[in-house]
C-alpha positions, 0 to 999 in steps of 0.5 A, spaced: 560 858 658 565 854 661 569 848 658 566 842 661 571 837 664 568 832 658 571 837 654 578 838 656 578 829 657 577 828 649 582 834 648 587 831 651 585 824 648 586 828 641 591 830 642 596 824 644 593 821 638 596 827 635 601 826 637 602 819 636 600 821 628 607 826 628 611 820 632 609 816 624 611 822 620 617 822 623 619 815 622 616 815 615 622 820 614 626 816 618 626 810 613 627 815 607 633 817 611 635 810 611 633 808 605 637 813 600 643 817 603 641 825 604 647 829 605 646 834 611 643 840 609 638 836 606 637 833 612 637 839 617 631 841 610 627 835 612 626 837 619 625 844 619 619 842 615 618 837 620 618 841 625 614 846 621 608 841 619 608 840 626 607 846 629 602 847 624 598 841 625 598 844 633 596 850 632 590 847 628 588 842 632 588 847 638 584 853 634 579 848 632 578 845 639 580 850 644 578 856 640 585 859 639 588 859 647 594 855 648 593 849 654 598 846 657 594 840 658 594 839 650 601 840 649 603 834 654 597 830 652 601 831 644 608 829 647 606 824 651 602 820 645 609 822 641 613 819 647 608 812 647 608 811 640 616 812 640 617 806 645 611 802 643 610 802 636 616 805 633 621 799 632 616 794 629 613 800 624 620 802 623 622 794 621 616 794 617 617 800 614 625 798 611 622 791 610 617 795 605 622 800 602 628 794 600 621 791 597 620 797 593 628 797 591 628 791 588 621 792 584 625 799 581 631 795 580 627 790 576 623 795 572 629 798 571 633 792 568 626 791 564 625 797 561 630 804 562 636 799 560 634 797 554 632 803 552 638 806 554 643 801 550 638 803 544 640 811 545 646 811 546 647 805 539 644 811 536 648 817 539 654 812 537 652 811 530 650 819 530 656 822 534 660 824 527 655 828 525 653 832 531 661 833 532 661 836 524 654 840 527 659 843 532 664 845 528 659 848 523 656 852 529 662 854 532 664 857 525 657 861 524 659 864 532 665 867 529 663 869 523 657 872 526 661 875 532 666 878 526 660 881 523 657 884 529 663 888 532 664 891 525 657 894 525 657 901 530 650 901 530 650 897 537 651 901 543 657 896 546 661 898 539 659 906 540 662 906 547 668 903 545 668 907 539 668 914 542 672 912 548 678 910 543 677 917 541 677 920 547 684 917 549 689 920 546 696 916 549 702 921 548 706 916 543 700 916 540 699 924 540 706 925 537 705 921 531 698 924 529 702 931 529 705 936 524 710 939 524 706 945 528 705 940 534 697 940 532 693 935 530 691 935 523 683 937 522 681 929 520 683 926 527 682 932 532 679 930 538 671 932 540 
């Protein structure tokens, strides 16, 4: 069964508005660029996926309706959708998109002089109030630390305190070895070494 020429004439079509359809996601990512500072990594992430939703969308698009196989009409048809949409439509949905954004940025402004600040000047009245004792409540915690700590270095059950505890044995230095000797220059029968 060969393809008709009807067939790769609607392929081609398809994929230009395919194309055209990348062209927008590209300027929605475009606003959100412009719209909040992205540092440059971000920036790199952002078109990586991009990228990736895009070639996704390609491989999609040609396994569904060329059965897999890779035509060159369909890549051109796709760029060339890009490229009109860019010099067509880009400027004006661009304008329309920054218009919306600064829009959405004055609505969360004022939800947030409306509602996020009033209850942030409740919360920090209330940690003003309460600061006092949540110094005390870090004293108090810092103390159970130490006394905690303390209980658990003199307890030898711990496999860390067992280490230390026959490493210190084994170690021997020679000030020591001479002040742990007799007169017969061996160590007496409680502190010899395993």
């Amino acid at each position: 069964m060969g393809i008709s020429l009807a067939h790769q004439t609607q392929t081609f079509l398809i994929s230009c508005m395919l194309g055209v359809g990348l062209g927008m996601v590209y300027d929605c990512i475009r606003i959100a660029r412009k719209a909040v500072k992205h540092t440059a990594w971000s920036i790199s992430l952002v078109d990586v996926c991009f990228f990736l939703l895009a070639s996704w969308g390609s491989f999609y698009f040609m396994l569904n309706n060329n059965m897999g196989e890779v035509r060159g009409f369909v890549l051109v048809g796709e760029l060339l959708g890009f490229l009109f949409y860019r010099n067509a439509f880009s400027e004006a949905f661009l304008g329309l998109g920054m218009g919306a954004a600064e829009v959405l940025g004055k609505v969360l402004k004022v939800v947030q002089k409306l509602f996020f600040c009033p209850v942030l000047r409740m919360l920090g009245g209330l940690l003003a109030v309460g600061l006092i004792p949540v110094k005390n409540i870090k004293k108090m915690l810092k103390k159970i630390q130490l006394r905690v700590k303390i209980v658990l270095k003199r307890q030898r059950i711990m496999l860390y305190n067992l280490f230390a505890v026959n490493f210190g044995q084994c170690k021997i230095k020679k000030h020591e070895h001479r002040s742990f000797a007799n007169e017969g220059g061996e160590l007496n029968g409680s502190e010899k070494t395993k």
